[in-house]
N, C-alpha and C positions, 0 to 999 in steps of 0.2 A: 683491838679490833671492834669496829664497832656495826654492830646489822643493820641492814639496809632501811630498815623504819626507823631506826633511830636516826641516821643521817638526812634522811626527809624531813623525819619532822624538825631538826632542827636549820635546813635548807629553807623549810616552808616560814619556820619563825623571824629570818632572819630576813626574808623577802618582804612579808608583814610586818616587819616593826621599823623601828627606827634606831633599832641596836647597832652596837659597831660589832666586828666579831670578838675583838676581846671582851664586849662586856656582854656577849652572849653564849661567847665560852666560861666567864666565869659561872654566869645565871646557870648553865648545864652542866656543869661538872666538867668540861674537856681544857685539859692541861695546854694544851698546843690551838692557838686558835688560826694558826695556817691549816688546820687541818680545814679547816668551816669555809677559808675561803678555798680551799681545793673543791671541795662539794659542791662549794654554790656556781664555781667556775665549771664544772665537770654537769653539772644539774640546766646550765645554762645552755651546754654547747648540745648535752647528748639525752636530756631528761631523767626520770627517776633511773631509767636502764643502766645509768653511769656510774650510779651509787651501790651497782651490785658489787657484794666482795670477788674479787681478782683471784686466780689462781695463782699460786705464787711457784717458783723454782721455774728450772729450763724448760722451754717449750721442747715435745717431739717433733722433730724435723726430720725422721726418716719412716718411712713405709718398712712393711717387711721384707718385699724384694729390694732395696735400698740397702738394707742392712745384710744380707746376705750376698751383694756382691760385695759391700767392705769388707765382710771378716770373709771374703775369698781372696781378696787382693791382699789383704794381711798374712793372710797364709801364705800367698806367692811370694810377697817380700820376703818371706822368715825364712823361707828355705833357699831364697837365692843370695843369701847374706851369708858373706865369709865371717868366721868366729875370730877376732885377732889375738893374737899368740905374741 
């Protein structure tokens, strides 16, 4: 993971020079030089704002009343459900 100034400045290096990204991922120490073109592509469309770190795992997609009509409807299902034998 790498912070948001570090991916600038190496977004701003690679705008500036006449590096390719491999040989500005080597000069920087970054393993994966797809990563550098993600940035400068990400840097390009949406500015430094794009280079912030991402929250990662599932988005909340329900409200509080949202969720309390599901686990009511769960409850309705559970009790109108025969046990099989």
């Amino acid at each position: 993971m790498f912070p948001k100034t570090d991916k600038l400045h190496v977004v701003e290096l690679y705008l500036s020079s006449e590096l390719s990204y491999q040989e500005l991922a080597l000069s920087e120490g970054i393993r994966n030089s797809a990563l550098i073109t993600k940035w400068v592509n990400d840097f390009r469309i949406a500015g430094s704002d794009a280079l912030r770190p991402k929250k990662k795992g599932r988005k909340k997609t329900l409200n509080a009343s949202d969720k309390k009509q599901v686990i009511n409807r769960q409850k309705r299902h559970q009790l109108t459900q025969v046990p099989n034998m």
